[in-house]
C-alpha positions in Angstrom: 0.0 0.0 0.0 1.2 3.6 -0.9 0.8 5.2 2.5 1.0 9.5 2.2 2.0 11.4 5.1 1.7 15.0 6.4 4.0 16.1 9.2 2.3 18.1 11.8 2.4 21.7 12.7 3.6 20.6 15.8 6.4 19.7 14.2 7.1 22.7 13.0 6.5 24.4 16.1 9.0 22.0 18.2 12.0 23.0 15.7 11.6 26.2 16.0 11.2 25.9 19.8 14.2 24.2 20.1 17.8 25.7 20.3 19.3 26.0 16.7 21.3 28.5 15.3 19.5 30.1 12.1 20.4 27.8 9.4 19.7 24.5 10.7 16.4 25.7 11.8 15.8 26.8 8.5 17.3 24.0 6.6 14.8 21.9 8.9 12.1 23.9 7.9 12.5 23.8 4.4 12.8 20.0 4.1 9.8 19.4 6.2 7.8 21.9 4.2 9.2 19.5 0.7 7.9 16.7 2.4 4.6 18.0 2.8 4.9 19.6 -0.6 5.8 16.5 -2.3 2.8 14.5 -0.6 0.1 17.4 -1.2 0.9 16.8 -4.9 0.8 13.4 -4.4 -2.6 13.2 -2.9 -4.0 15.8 -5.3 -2.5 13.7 -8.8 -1.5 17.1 -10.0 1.0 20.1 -9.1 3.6 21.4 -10.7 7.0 20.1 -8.0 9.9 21.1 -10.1 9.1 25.0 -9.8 7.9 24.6 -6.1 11.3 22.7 -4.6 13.2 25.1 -6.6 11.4 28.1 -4.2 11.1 26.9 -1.3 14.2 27.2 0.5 13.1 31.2 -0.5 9.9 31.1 0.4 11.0 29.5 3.6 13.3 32.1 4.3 11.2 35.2 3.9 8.2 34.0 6.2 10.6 32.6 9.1 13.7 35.1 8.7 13.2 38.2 7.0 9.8 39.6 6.5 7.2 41.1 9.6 3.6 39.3 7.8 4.0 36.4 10.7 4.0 38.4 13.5 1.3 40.9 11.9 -0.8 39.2 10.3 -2.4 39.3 7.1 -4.6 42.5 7.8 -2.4 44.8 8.9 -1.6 47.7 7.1 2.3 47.6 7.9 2.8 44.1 7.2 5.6 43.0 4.5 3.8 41.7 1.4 4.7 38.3 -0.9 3.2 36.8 -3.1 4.6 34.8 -6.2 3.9 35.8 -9.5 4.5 32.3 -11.8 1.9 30.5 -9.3 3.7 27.0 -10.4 4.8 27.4 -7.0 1.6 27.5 -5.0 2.4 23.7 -3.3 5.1 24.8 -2.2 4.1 28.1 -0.5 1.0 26.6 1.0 3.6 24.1 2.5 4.9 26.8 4.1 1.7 28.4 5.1 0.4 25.6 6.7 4.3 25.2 8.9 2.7 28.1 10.4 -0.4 27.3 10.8 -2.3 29.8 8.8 -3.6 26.8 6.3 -5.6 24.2 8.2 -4.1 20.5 7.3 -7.6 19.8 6.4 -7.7 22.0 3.5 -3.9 22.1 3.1 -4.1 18.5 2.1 -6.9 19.1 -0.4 -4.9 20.9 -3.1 -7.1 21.0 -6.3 -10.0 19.6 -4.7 -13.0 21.8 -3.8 -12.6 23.7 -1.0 -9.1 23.0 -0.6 -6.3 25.2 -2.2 -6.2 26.2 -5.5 -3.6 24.7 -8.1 -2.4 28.4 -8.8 -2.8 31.2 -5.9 -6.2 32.7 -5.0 -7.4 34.9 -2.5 -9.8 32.7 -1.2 -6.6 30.6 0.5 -5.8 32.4 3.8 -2.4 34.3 3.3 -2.8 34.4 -0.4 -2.1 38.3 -1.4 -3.1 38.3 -4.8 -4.4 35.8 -7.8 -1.7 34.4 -9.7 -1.0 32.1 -12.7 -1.3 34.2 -15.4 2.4 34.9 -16.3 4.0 38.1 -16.9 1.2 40.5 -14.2 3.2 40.1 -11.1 5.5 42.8 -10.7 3.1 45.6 -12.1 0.6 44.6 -9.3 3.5 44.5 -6.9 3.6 48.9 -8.0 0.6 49.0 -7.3 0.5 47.5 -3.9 3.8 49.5 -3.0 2.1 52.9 -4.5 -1.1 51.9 -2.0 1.3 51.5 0.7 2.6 55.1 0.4 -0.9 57.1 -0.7 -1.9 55.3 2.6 1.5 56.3 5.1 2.0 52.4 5.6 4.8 50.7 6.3 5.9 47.3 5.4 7.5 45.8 1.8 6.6 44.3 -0.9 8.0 41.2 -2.5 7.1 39.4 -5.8 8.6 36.1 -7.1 8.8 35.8 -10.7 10.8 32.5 -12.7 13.2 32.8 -15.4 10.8 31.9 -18.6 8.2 33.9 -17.1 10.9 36.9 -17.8 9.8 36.4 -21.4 6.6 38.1 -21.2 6.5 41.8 -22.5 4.6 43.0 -19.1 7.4 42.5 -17.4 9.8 45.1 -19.0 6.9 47.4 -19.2 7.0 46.9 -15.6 10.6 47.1 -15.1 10.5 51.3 -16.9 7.6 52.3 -15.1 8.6 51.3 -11.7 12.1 52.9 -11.5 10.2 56.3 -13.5 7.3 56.3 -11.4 9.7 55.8 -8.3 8.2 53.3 -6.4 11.2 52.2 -4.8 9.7 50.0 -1.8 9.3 46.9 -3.8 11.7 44.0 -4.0 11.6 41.4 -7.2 13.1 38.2 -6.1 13.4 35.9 -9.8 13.9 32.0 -9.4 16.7 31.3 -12.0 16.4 27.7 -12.2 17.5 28.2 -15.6 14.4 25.2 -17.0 11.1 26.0 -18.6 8.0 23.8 -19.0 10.3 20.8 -20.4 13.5 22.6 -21.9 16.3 24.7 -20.5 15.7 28.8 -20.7 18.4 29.0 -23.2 17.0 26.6 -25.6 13.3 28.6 -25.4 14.4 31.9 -25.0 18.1 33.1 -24.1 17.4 35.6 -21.3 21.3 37.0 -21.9 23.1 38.7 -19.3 19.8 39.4 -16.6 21.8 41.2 -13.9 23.0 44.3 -16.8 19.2 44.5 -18.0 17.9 45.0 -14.9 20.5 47.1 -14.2 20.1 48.7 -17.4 16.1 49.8 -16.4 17.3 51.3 -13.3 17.2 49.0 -10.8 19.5 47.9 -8.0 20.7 44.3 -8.2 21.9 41.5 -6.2 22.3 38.1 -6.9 22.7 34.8 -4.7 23.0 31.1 -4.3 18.9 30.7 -3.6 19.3 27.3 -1.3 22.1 29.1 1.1 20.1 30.6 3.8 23.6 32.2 4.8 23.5 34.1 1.0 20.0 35.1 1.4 20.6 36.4 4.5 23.2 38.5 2.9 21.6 39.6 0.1 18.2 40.9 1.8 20.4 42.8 4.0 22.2 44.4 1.5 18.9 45.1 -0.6 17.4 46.6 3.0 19.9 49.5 2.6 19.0 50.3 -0.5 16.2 52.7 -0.8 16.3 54.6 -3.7 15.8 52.6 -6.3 13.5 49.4 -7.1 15.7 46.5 -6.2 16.0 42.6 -7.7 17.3 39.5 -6.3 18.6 37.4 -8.8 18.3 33.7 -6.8 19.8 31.1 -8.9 18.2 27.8 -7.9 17.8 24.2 -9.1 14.3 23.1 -10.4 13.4 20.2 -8.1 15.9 21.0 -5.8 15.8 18.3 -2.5 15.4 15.4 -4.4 18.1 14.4 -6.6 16.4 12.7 -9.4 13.9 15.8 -9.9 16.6 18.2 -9.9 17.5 20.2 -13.0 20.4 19.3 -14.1 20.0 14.7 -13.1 16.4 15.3 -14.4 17.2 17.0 -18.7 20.1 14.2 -18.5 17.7 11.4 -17.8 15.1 12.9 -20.3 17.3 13.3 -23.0 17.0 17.2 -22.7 13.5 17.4 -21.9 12.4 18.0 -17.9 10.1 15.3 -16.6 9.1 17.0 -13.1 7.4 20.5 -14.2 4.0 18.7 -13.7 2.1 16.4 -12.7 2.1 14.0 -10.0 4.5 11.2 -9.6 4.0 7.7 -9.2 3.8 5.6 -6.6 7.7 4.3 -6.3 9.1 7.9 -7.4 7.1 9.2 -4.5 8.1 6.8 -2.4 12.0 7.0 -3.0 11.8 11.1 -3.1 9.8 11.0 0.4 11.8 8.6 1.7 15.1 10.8 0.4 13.7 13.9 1.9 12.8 12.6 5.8 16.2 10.3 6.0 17.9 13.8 5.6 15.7 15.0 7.9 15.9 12.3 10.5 20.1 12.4 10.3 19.8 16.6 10.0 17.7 16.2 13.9 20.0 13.4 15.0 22.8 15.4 14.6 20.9 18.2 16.9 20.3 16.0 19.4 16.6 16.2 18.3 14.1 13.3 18.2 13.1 11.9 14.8 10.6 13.6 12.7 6.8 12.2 13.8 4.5 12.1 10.5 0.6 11.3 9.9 -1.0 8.9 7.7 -3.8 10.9 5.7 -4.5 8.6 2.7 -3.4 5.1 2.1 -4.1 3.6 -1.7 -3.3 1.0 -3.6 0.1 1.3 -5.6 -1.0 0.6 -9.1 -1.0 3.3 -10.6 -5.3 4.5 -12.6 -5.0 4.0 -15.9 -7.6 5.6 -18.2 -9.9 3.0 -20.6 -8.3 1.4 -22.8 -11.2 3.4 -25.1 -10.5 7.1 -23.7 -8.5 9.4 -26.2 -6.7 13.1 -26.1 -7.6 14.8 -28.9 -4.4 16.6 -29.2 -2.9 13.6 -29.9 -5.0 13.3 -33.2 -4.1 17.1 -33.7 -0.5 16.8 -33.7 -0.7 13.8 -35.9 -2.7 15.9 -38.8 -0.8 18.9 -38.1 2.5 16.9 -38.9 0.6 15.1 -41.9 -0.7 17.7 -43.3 2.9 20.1 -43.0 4.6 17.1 -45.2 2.1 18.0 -47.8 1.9 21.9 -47.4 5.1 23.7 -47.6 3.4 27.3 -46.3 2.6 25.8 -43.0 4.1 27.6 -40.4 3.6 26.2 -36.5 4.1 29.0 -33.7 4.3 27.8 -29.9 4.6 29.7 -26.6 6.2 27.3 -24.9 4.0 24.7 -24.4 4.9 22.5 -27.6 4.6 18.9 -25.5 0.9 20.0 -23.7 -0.4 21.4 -27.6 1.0 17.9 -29.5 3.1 20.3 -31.7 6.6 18.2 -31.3 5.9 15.8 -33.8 5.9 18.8 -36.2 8.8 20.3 -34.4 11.3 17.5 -34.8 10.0 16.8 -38.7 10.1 20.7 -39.7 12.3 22.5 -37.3 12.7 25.3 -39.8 9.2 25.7 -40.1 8.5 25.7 -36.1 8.9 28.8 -34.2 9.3 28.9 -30.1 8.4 32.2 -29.2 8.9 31.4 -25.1 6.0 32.8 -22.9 5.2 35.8 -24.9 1.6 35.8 -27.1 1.5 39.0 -28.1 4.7 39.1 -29.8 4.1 35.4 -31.2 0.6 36.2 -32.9 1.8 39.6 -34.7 5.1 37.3 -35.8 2.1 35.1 -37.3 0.5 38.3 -38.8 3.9 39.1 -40.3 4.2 35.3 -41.8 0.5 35.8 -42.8 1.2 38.9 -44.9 3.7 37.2 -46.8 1.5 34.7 -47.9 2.1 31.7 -45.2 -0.4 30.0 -42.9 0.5 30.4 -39.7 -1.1 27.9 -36.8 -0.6 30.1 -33.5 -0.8 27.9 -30.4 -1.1 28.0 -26.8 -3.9 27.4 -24.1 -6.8 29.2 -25.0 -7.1 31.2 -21.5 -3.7 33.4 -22.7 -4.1 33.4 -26.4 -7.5 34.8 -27.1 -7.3 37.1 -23.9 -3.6 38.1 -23.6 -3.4 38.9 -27.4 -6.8 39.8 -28.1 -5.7 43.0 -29.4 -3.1 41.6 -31.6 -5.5 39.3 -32.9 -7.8 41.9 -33.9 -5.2 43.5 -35.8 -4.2 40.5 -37.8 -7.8 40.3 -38.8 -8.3 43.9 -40.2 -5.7 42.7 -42.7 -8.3 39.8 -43.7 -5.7 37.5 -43.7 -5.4 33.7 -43.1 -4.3 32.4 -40.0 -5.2 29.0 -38.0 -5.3 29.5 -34.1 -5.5 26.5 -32.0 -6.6 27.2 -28.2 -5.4 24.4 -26.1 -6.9 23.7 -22.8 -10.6 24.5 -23.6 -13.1 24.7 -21.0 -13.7 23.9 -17.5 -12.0 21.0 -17.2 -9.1 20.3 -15.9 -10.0 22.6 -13.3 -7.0 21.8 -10.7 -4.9 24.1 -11.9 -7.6 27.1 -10.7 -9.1 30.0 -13.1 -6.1 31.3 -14.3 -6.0 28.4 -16.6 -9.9 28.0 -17.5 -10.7 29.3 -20.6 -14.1 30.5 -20.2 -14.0 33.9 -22.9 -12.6 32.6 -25.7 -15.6 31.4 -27.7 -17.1 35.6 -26.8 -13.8 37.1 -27.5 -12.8 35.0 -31.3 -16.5 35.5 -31.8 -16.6 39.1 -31.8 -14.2 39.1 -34.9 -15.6 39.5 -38.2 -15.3 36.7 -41.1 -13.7 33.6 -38.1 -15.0 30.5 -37.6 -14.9 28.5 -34.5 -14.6 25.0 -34.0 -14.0 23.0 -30.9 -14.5 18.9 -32.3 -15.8 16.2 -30.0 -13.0 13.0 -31.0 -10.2 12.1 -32.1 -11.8 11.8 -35.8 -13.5 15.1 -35.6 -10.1 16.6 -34.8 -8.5 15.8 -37.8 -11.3 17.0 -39.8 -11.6 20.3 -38.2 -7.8 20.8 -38.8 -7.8 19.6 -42.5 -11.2 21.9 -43.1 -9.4 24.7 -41.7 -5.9 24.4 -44.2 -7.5 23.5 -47.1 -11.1 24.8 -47.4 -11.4 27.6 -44.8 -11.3 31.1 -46.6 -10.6 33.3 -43.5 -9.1 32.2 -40.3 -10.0 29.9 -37.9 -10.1 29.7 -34.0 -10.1 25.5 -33.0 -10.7 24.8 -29.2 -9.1 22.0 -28.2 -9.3 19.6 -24.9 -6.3 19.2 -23.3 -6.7 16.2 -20.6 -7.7 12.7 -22.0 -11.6 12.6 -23.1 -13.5 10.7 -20.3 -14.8 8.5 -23.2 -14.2 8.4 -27.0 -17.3 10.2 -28.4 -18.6 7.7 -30.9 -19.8 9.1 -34.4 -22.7 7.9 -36.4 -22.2 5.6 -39.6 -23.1 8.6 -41.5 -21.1 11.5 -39.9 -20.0 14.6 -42.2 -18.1 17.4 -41.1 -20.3 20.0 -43.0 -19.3 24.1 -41.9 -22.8 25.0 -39.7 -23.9 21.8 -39.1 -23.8 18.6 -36.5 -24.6 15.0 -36.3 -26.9 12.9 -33.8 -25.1 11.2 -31.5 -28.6 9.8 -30.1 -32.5 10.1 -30.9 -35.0 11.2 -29.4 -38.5 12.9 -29.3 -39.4 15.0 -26.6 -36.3 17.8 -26.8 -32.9 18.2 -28.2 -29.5 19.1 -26.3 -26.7 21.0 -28.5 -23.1 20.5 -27.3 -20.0 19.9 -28.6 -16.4 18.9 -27.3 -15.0 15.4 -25.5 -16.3 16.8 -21.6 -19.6 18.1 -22.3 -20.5 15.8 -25.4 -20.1 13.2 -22.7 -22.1 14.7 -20.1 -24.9 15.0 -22.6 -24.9 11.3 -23.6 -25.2 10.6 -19.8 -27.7 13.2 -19.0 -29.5 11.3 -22.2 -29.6 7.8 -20.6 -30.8 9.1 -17.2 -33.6 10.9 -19.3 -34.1 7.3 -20.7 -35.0 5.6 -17.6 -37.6 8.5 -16.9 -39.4 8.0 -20.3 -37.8 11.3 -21.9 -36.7 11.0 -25.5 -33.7 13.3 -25.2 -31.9 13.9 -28.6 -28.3 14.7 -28.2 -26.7 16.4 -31.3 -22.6 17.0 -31.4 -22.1 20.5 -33.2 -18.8 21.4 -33.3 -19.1 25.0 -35.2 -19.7 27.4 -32.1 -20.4 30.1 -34.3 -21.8 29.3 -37.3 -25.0 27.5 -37.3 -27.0 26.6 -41.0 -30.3 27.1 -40.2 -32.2 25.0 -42.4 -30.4 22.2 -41.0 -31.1 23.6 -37.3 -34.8 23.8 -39.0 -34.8 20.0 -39.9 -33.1 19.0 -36.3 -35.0 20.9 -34.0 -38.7 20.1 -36.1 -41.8 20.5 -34.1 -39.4 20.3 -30.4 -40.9 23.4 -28.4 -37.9 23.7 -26.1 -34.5 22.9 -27.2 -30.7 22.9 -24.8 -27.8 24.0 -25.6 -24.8 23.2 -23.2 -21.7 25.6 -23.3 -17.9 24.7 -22.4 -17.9 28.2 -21.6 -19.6 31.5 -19.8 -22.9 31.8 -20.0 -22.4 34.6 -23.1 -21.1 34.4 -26.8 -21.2 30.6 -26.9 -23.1 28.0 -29.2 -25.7 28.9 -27.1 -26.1 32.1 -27.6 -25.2 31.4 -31.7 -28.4 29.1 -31.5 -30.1 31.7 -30.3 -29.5 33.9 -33.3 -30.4 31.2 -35.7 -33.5 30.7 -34.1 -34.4 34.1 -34.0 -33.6 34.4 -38.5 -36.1 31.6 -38.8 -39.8 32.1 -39.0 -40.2 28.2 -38.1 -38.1 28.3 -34.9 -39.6 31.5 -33.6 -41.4 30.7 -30.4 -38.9 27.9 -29.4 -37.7 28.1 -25.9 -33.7 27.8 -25.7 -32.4 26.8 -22.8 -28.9 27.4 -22.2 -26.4 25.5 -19.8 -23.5 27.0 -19.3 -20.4 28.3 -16.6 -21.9 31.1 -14.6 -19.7 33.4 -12.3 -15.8 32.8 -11.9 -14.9 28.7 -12.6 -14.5 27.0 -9.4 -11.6 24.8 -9.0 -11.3 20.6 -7.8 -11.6 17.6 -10.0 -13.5 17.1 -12.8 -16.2 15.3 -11.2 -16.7 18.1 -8.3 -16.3 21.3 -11.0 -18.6 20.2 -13.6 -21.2 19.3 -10.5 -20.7 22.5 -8.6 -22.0 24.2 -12.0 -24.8 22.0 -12.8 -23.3 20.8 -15.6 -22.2 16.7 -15.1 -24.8 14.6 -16.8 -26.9 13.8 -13.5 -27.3 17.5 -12.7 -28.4 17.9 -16.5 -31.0 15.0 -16.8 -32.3 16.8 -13.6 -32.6 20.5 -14.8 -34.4 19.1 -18.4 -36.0 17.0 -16.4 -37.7 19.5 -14.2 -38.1 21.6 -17.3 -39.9 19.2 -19.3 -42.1 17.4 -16.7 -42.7 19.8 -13.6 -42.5 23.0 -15.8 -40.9 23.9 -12.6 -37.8 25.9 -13.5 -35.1 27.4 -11.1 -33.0 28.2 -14.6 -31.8 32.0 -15.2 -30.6 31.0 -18.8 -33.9 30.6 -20.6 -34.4 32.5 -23.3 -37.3 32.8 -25.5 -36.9 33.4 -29.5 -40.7 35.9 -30.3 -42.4 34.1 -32.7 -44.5 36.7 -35.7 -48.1 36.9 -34.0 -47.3 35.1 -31.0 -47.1 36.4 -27.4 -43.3 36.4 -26.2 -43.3 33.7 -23.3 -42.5 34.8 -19.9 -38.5 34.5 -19.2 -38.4 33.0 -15.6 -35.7 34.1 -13.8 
């Protein structure tokens, strides 16, 4: 049995009780707080380790050496202020957190679960300053808390960790000018230079150069130090105390997965043939076991040699050792996309594939490897990647501009829109679609895209349900499409492989039944919510509903005599969005219904993610939103049967001579 352990505040509290000089106590500390970092991942199947060992030792240092917040607490006005502006990190800070018994171990051990902590930071997490995860942000809202500091007369610093790739972002040197002209000078940068990326070094993404001369360079005051000597970060926040004219950066070089040596850096691109296996993810069971085991046995001889007594743990989950495995029949979809991109580059010359670092997560290295001249890493910086693609578009290539959805239609939105006012061609694929995974938190969740990609003139929008549909969608969009194309795609594995009729087509504006029925139809589209439907469907079943389930990948283009035909005499139809509750297929159903004089009249009922997306696992996020297949058969249900509706999102199309139903809200 895989047994995962937490070891208690207590002792935490009996270290630092007892009498150590500074740097065992902290070297204690930190280890403890890997420990429980390494088994919150564990328990939650999902964290990003490599960034969050490489911190800690900093993070460790600031809240039990150098910075007032402990003693304060997190209300007062004069308290020093971190927070970490990657958010990779977030295991490893509530690790700390919870040492000192501002996170309960309850919710401490619940990372990516609903109501525990969030797989990026969020201000719902006691001790969390600020929402993080969304690269590039941090030290501009770091100004901004160091500016409210001194409108206010309040005392206390602010510090803001930011990592090496996340350097690559054009925020931050916007940041960089404004702080040093603006003269906030009460704000300390602190950058974890562990030197890897998401999989590859920094130098092989995006050679930073010489960091320490451009920093310098912008006007601010520089130090640099060995990040896992508490005796050099002791001297370097001392030295960066005295400063107080200028903005001030800590360069902290560090080793991604530092603590246990085959996660670290350097072991970890040898073993993996120069690609990082420990950015994310969980590990399994004997990899957990050999780093935990690494991790207290330095512990344990660290006490002995204190004269201490050996580290006491809990049990708080026991499991089995083998490790899930999906079906056999489950599928990621961005397998099949990498597979067509690659086929369809060996027979298109003009295909040009642009990645923001994520190249392993979007299935883009089998194109990579095959057409290196034809692949361009652009690092963590969208802007600057999609007007390269507008650039390549210009001269008469078709770019396909990747990364996850949440960042690409949002981050470059404007840049997007620019492209577009030239009418040119240009494919852009937004990964991670949706709700789900929702670990990671809702600085991942792309819930806008669809609204945003809509807004633009002459684009069509596609996110396919399978493997099959996939590869159609791509090929559709190089070979027919006329204008450009947005394609959402799922990034975890599909719960099920959506099965397609014997006589599925991939015609623009129109779907295909995935299963008949009578009494209504339900419109949805992608792996996670086509799913949902089927189940919602045979729930219905065994309640005598006819539910008709209909898989229509175009989000924004909808052929309305086919809607005409589908829909028939059904006087209430669904429509369930992998997205907010406006500018989805919903609301593109909607419309259609609206430019026909047959639908008018029709109820539309739409399903979709309403406020901010909650984070936990699949199963919790899509119930929490009323959207998992039970909590669907029960709203149509109710609908349909009891006429008993709680729902905000009905709409109701005005028919020509017909009273306009009431909306019930």
């Amino acid at each position: 049995m895989l047994d995962i352990r937490l070891i208690k505040e207590s002792e935490f509290l009996r270290v630092c009780e007892a009498r150590l000089d500074q740097h065992d106590r902290l070297a204690l500390i930190s280890d403890m707080c890997r420990a429980n970092t390494l088994a919150s991942v564990m328990r939650a199947g999902s964290g990003h380790l490599g960034s969050s060992l490489s911190s800690i030792d900093i993070v460790t240092f600031l809240y039990y050496s150098e910075m007032n917040t402990p003693e304060l607490g997190f209300t007062h006005p004069d308290r020093d202020i971190y927070f970490s502006s990657k958010g990779h990190d977030a295991p490893a800070f509530y690790a700390v957190l919870y040492s000192l018994g501002i996170i309960p171990a309850d919710q401490f051990m619940r990372l990516r679960k609903l109501g525990g902590t969030h797989g990026h930071p969020d201000l719902g997490t006691e001790g969390v300053e600020a929402n993080t995860g969304s690269l590039g942000m941090g030290i501009s809202k770091a100004k901004g808390m160091a500016i409210a500091k001194h409108l206010s007369s309040a005392g206390g610093r602010i510090f803001v960790m930011t990592g090496d790739g996340e350097l690559q972002e054009g925020q931050i040197w916007e940041s960089l000018q404004t702080t040093t002209h603006q003269s906030v000078n009460n704000i300390t940068v602190i950058v974890d230079r562990n030197h890897i990326q998401s999989d590859k070094s920094v130098d092989e993404i995006i050679d930073l150069g010489d960091l320490e001369k451009k920093f310098s360079a912008f006007g601010w005051h520089v130090e640099q130090c060995d990040g896992h000597d508490f005796s050099q970060l002791k001297q370097a926040f001392d030295a960066l105390s005295r400063v107080t004219d200028k903005p001030k950066v800590l360069i902290a070089d560090t080793i991604k997965g530092k603590g246990i040596s085959f996660m670290e850096g350097p072991a970890s691109l040898k073993a993996g043939n120069g690609l990082y296996g420990w950015h994310s993810g969980a590990p399994d069971s004997d990899s957990f076991d050999r780093g935990y085991r690494e991790i207290t046995a330095r512990i344990d001889t660290r006490l002995d040699e204190l004269g201490l007594a050996p580290l006491s743990s809990k049990s708080v989950e026991t499991r089995g050792r083998k490790r899930e495995t999906l079906k056999a029949h489950a599928e990621k979809v961005v397998d099949h996309f990498g597979k067509a991109l690659h086929r369809l580059g060996q027979q298109q010359e003009k295909i040009v594939v642009l990645d923001a670092d994520l190249s392993a997560d979007c299935g883009l290295r089998p194109f990579e490897h095959a057409f290196p001249e034809r692949f361009i890493e652009n690092g963590i910086a969208e802007q600057d990647m999609v007007s390269t693609a507008g650039g390549l578009a210009l001269q008469g290539y078709l770019p396909v501009v990747n990364s996850f959805g949440v960042f690409l239609a949002s981050r470059a939105n404007e840049q997007i829109y620019n492209n577009a006012t030239e009418e040119t061609r240009i494919i852009y694929v937004c990964h991670y679609a949706g709700l789900i995974p929702a670990g990671p938190g809702k600085s991942h969740q792309s819930m806008r895209d669809i609204s945003l990609f809509g807004a633009l003139p002459e684009i069509t929008i596609i996110e396919p349900g399978n493997g099959i549909e996939t590869e159609r969608a791509l090929e559709w969009c190089v070979n027919e499409a006329r204008q450009s194309c947005m394609i959402r795609l799922a990034i975890s594995p599909s719960p099920v492989t959506i099965q397609l009729p014997d006589d599925y087509q991939f015609m623009p504006g129109k779907g295909n039944v995935l299963g008949s029925g009578d009494d209504s139809v339900l419109f949805a589209y992608g792996p996670v919510m086509l799913n949902e439907a089927l189940i919602a469907r045979q729930l219905l079943m065994q309640q005598g509903i006819s539910l008709k389930v209909v898989d229509l990948p175009w989000l924004n283009r909808v052929d309305t005599a086919w809607l005409e035909q589908t829909v028939g005499a059904i006087p209430t139809l669904f429509v369930l969005d992998n997205h907010s509750n406006y500018g989805g297929l919903g609301d593109s159903i909607l419309n259609a219904c609206n430019a026909s004089e047959k639908l008018r009249g029709t109820e539309v009922v739409k399903f979709a993610v309403k406020g901010h997306p909650v984070c936990g696992t699949p199963t919790e996020v899509l119930a929490y939103h009323g959207l998992d297949g039970a909590s669907l058969a029960s709203r149509i249900s109710n609908r349909l049967v009891t006429g008993r509706s709680r729902l905000r999102e009905v709409f109701v199309v005005p028919g020509v001579g017909v009273k306009p139903r009431k909306v019930q809200r």
